[in-house]
MARRO-565381 format. One record per residue (C-alpha): residue in three letters; y, z, x. Coordinates in steps of 0.05 Angstrom, whole numbers, plus 5000, padded with zeros to 4 digits. Each point is the difference from the previous one (the first is absolute). Last residue first. Example, Ala and Ser with C-alpha at 12.3 -4.5 7.8 and 13.67 -1.06 7.14 Angstrom:
SER497951435273 ALA493150134973 
//
This chain:
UNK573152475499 UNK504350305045 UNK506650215010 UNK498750514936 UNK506049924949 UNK500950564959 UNK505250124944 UNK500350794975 UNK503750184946 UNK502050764992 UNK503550374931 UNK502350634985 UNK500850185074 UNK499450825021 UNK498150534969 UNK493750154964 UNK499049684928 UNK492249985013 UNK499849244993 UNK506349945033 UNK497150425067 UNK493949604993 UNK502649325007 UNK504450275058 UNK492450175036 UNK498049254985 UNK507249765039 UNK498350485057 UNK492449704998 UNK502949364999 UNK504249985057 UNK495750265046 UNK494849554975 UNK505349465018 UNK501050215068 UNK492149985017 UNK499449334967 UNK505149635041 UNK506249874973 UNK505449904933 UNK503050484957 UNK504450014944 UNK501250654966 UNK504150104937 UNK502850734983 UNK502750184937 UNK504150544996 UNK498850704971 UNK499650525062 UNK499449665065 UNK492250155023 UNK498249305002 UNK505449745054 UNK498250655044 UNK492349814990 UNK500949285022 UNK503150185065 UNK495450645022 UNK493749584990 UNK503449425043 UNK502250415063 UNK502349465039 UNK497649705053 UNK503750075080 UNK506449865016 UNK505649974944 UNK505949474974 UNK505350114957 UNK502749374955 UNK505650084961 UNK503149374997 UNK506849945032 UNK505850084950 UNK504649344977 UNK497149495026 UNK504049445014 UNK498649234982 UNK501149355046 UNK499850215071 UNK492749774994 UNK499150734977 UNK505550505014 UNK499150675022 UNK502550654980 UNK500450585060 UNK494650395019 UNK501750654978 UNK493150244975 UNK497449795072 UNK493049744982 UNK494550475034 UNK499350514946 UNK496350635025 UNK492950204991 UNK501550655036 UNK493950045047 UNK498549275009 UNK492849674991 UNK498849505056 UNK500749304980 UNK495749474978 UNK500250374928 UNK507449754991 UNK501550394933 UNK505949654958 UNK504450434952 UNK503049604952 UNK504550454950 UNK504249704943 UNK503550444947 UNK506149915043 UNK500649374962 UNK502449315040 UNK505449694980 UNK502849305022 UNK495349484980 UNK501949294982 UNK491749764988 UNK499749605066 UNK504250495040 UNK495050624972 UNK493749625011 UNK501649915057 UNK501350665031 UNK494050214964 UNK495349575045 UNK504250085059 UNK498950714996 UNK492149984988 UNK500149525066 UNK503550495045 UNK497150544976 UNK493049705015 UNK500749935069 UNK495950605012 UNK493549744973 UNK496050464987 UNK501850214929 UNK500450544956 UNK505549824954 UNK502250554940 UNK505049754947 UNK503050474955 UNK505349694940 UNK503650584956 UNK501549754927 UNK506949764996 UNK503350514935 UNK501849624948 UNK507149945000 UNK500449224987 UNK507049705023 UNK497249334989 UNK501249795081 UNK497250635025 UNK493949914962 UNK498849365021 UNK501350245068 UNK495050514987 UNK494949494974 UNK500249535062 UNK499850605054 UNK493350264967 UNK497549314990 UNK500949885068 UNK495450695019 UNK495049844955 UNK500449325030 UNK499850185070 UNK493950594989 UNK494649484996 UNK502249765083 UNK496250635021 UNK493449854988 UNK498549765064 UNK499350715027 UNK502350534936 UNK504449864941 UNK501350664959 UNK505849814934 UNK501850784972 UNK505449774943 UNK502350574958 UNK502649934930 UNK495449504985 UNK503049324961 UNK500949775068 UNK492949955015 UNK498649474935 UNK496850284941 UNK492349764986 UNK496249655067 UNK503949955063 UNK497749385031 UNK493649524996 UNK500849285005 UNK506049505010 UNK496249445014 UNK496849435028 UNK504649605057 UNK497049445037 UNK503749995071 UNK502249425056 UNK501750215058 UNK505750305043 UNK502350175070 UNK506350434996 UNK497450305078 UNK496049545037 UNK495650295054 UNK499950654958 UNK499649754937 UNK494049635021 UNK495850685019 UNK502850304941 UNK496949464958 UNK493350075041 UNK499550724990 UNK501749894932 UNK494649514978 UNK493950465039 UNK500950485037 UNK505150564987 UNK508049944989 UNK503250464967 UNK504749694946 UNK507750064974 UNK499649554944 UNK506749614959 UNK500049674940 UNK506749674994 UNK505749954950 UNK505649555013 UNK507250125001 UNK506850144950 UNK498350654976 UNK501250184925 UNK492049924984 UNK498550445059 UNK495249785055 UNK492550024990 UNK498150615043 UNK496250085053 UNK493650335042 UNK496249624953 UNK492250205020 UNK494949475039 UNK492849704968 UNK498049445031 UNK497149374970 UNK493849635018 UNK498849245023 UNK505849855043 UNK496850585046 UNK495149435023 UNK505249745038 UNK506350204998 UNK503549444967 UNK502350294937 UNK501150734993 UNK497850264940 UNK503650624972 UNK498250514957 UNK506450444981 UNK500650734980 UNK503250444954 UNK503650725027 UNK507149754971 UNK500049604950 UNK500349274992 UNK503949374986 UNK500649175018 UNK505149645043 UNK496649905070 UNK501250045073 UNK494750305036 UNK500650445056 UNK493150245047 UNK501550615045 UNK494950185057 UNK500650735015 UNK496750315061 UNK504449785068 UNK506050014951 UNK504149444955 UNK493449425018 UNK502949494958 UNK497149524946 UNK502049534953 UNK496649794932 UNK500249404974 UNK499449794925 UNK499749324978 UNK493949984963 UNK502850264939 UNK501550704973 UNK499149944928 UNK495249444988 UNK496150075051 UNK499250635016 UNK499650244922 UNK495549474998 UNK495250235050 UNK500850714979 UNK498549704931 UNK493649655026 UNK495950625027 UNK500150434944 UNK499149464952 UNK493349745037 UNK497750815011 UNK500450014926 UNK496349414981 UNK495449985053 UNK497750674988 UNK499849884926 UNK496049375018 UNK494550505037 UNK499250524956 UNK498649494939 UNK494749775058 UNK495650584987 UNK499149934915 UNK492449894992 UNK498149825073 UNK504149395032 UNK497449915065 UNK502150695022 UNK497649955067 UNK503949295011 UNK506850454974 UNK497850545046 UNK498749465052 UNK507749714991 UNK503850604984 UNK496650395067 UNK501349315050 UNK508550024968 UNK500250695020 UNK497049885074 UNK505249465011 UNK506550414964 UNK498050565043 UNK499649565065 UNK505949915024 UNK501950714981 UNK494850345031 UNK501349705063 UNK506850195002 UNK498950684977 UNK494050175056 UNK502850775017 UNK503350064936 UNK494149774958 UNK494150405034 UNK504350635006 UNK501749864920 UNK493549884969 UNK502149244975 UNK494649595049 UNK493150534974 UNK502149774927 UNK501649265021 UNK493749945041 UNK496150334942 UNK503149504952 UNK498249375042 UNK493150295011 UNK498950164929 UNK501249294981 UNK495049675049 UNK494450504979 UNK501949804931 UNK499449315003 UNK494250165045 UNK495350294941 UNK503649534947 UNK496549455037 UNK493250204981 UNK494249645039 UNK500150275056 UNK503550734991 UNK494250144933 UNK494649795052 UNK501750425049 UNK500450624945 UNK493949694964 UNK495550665005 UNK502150444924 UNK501950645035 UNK504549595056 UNK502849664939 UNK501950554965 UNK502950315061 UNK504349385022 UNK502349924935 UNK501650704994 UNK504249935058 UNK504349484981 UNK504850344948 UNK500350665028 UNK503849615060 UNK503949564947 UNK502050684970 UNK502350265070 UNK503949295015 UNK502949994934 UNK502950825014 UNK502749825068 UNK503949434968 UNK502950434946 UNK501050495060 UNK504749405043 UNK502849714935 UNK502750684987 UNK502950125072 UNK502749344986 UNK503650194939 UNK506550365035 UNK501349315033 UNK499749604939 UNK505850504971 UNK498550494939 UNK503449894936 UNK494250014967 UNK500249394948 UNK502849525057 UNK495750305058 UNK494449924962 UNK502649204979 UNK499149795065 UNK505849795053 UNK498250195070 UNK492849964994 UNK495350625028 UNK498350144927 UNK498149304975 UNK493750075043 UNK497550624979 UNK501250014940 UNK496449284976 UNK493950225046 UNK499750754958 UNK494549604944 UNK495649825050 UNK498250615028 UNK499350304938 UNK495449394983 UNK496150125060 UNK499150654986 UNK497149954938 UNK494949525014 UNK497250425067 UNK500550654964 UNK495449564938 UNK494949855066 UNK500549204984 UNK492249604992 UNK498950224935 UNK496350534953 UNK492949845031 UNK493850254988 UNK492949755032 UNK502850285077 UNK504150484963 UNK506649964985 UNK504250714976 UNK506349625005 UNK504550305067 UNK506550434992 UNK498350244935 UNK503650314970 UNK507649954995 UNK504350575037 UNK499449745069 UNK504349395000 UNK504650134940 UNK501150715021 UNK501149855067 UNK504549414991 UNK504650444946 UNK499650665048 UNK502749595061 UNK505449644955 UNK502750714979 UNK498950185073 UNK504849415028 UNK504750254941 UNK500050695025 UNK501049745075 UNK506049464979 UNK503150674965 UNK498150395063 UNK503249635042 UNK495549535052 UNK496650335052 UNK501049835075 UNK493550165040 UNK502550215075 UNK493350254995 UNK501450745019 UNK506449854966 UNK497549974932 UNK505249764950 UNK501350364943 UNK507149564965 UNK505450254950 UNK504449494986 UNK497749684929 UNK496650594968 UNK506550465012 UNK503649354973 UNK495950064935 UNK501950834991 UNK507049835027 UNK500549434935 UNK497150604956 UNK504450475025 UNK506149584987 UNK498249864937 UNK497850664980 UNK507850325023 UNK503249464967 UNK505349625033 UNK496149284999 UNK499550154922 UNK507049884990 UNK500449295044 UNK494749754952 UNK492949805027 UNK499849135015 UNK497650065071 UNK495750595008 UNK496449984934 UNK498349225017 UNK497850195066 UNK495850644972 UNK497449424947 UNK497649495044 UNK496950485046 UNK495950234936 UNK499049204991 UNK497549885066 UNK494350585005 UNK497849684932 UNK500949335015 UNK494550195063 UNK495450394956 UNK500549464951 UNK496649485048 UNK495850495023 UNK497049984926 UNK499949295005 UNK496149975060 UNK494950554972 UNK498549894934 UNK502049294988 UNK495849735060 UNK494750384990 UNK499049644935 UNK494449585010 UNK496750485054 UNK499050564955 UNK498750675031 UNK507950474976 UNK498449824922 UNK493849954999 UNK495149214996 UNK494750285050 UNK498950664953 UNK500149544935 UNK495349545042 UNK495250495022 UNK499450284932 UNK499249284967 UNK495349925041 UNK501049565065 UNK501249205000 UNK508050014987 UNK502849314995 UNK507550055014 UNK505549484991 UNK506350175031 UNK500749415036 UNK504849925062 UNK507049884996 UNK504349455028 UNK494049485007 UNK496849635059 UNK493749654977 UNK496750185047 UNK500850615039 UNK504350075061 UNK499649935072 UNK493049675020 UNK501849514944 UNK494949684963 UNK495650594978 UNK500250845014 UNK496650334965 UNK504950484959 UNK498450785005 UNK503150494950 UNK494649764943 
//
């Protein structure tokens, strides 16, 4: 019944049809067929019962997301202010930044709202794999029930049923991250598990075959003969070696070569599952939504690139310290700050082929101001693309090539940062340049505010830099310095604080500012003055992270909204402050009424 010969075709049976038949010709008693035909052991209908029903497990888990971003975004200004609001948004948030990982192992945990829902999907798989009886029919060597061990069938079709997921999750523009509000980069640690949890059913999936037939003596003769024996083989390679490939020491140490050849060892695991398949009852229905969705994920970027930002983009490049590589892009378009580009950089080789992630570290220019927008990055160089761009830049400073643009993506999520009382923006290493637009939009909205004669109070701005690169200061300054001539800038709020760490240094005693705070004012391109010198103080040694974010979050009743950005041991600093301030307002202790975190790990 559940195993086609094999005729015509050593690939697929003949005639080829969309579904399989459901038709069923039960030989046993009527006792051993009512028991063969139950609810969770028959094989004709295996396909609704468990792939369907992980189906709605998955549109489940989306639609309760669905709603807590829909709650979020369109709740009434009044009920933002209410004591159970508030503690039922820090309640969520606790869930969303507090992380366990095991140091021992260097083993980096994901929060525990990503870890509950992890489990949730745990207990569902479990309980659908191991909680139906039996695992293996009852054959005999006169007897037999069928040729598929019902764990074996049911497996496989959970297995099946999570391939649309996990493939449309990883994609820039999918319509998860559109009904979620969460950003393609915050789903690939979800497209990672999903795909950890196919390969383990597909794994429970083929060794009862291999038992049963081992038990029944035409094992070798079952993997001659049978093509859906090595289909499957070949397909469970490809997914083990992208499993074992995406564990993160494996990845980061051999990134490059794991992603040229993802997309290759990907596209081998569609193909032979689909061959494996070979059309069973409903099996390729899984298959065309895949290509559906994944198809209209993929082509709007394309079109969006296309059609919105052209192909006659360049990007320039200049090496502005021994460590930062900064790429400028002239374009008229909009964004926020914190979001990120992907670029494509035409003729580099086999780099031509894949896009780039890099964070904004600009603003679009104001609507009133007379000049040109431009997308500006401040980036590290490492191997790969950007080693060899900074590489060029220095030989040839201003040198430029042609770009494919695909973006804005991710950002602040909810209320913008300014809308926070208190401003806490952390940029560590090469994730420094993410402050500059926080800090931008800071001097754009105060001058704005200046202008309109609004007596709001300015919201207080904090910028921490840890950074090894000492000539950093000199960069981040011009930066701002520019932006201020090109967008008619004279003020500057005292609210504003930049305090820059140089980690290459030795730590100093009395963490004194090295600027001279009586420098005089200076003119850029002799064309514009400055009116006061930007307050920028810069320390030796690292700073004291824990202690920062806890001072901001213990102010009694403001709002405090925390941008961060660097490795993953800074971050889980961070986070477990901004967890412990989600506490505090749940229990109504003192300090914060309100703190929003925005992480951006320099990795992922």
């Amino acid at each position: 019944m559940d195993q086609m010969e094999m005729t015509g075709t050593p690939w697929l049976d003949q005639p080829v049809m969309l579904h399989s038949s459901r038709a069923d010709t039960c030989k046993l008693s009527p006792a051993q067929c009512a028991y063969r035909s139950g609810h969770w052991r028959y094989w004709y209908e295996a396909d609704h019962v468990y792939a369907l029903s992980t189906v709605y497990f998955f549109i489940a888990v989306i639609g309760v997301c669905l709603i807590g971003y829909c709650s979020h975004r369109l709740v009434p200004a009044s009920v933002r202010e209410k004591a159970w609001w508030r503690k039922s948004v820090a309640s969520i948030r606790f869930l969303s930044y507090r992380r366990c990982d095991v140091s021992a192992v260097r083993w980096h945990m994901p929060s525990l709202g990503v870890s509950l829902l992890l489990i949730v999907g745990a207990v569902f798989f479990l309980a659908m794999t191991l909680g139906p009886q039996p695992y293996y029919w009852p054959n005999t060597r006169t007897l037999s029930y069928g040729n598929s061990p019902p764990i074996a069938t049911r497996t496989g079709w959970m297995a099946l049923a999570c391939l649309p997921f996990m493939i449309i999750l990883p994609t820039k523009a999918n319509m998860i991250a559109s009904l979620t509000g969460v950003s393609h980069e915050r789903l690939i640690v979800f497209h990672n598990w999903v795909g950890w949890a196919m390969f383990v059913l597909a794994l429970i999936h083929t060794f009862p075959f291999i038992v049963f037939h081992i038990w029944k003596g035409d094992m070798v003769t079952q993997w001659n003969t049978t093509v859906v024996y090595w289909t499957g083989v070949v397909a469970l390679i490809a997914q083990a070696y992208l499993q074992v490939f995406s564990l993160r020491f494996i990845r980061d140490r051999f990134y490059e070569f794991f992603k040229a050849t993802h997309f290759l060892a990907a596209l081998v695991f569609v193909l032979f599952f689909f061959i494996h398949c070979d059309f069973r009852l409903s099996s390729w229905d899984y298959f065309i939504a895949t290509g559906v969705l994944y198809t209209l994920s993929f082509l709007y970027p394309q079109i969006r690139t296309y059609f919105e930002f052209g192909l006659s983009q360049r990007a320039s490049f200049t090496m502005v310290s021994d460590l930062a590589l900064k790429v400028t892009i002239p374009i008229d378009t909009a964004w926020r700050p914190g979001q990120h580009m992907f670029l494509r950089f035409v003729h580099m080789g086999m780099h031509a082929f894949t896009a780039h992630p890099f964070t904004i570290c600009s603003l679009p220019i104001a609507t009133d101001s007379a000049g040109n927008s431009k997308l500006v990055f401040y980036v590290q160089p490492r191997g790969g693309v950007t080693g060899r761009l900074a590489k060029a830049a220095a030989q040839r400073p201003g040198f430029s090539v042609p770009v494919l643009l695909d973006g804005p993506y991710g950002g602040v999520q909810g209320r913008p940062l300014y809308t926070y009382d208190h401003n806490l923006i952390i940029a560590c290493g090469a994730g420094a340049g993410l402050s500059l637009p926080f800090v931008m939009e800071s001097l754009l909205r105060s001058a704005w505010r200046a202008r309109t004669g609004k007596k709001k109070p300015i919201n207080k701005i904090q910028v921490v830099i840890a950074t090894r690169d000492v000539q950093l200061v000199q960069w981040y300054e011009e930066a701002l310095l520019e932006y201020l001539e090109e967008n008619g800038l004279e003020m500057i709020p005292g609210s504003l604080d930049i305090m820059v760490y140089q980690t290459g240094r030795p730590a100093s005693k009395t963490n004194s500012t090295s600027k001279d705070p009586e420098r005089s004012n200076e003119k850029i391109n002799g064309d514009y003055q400055i009116v006061k010198r930007l307050p920028i103080s810069v320390f030796s040694g690292r700073p004291d992270i824990a202690t920062v974010v806890r001072d901001a979050t213990l102010q009694p009743e403001l709002s405090v909204g925390i941008v961060a950005c660097g490795p993953r041991e800074v971050l889980k600093i961070v986070q477990d402050e901004a967890a412990a301030a989600q506490l505090r307002v749940v229990g109504s202790k003192s300090g914060a009424r309100e703190v929003y975190l925005h992480s951006e790990v320099f990795s992922w």
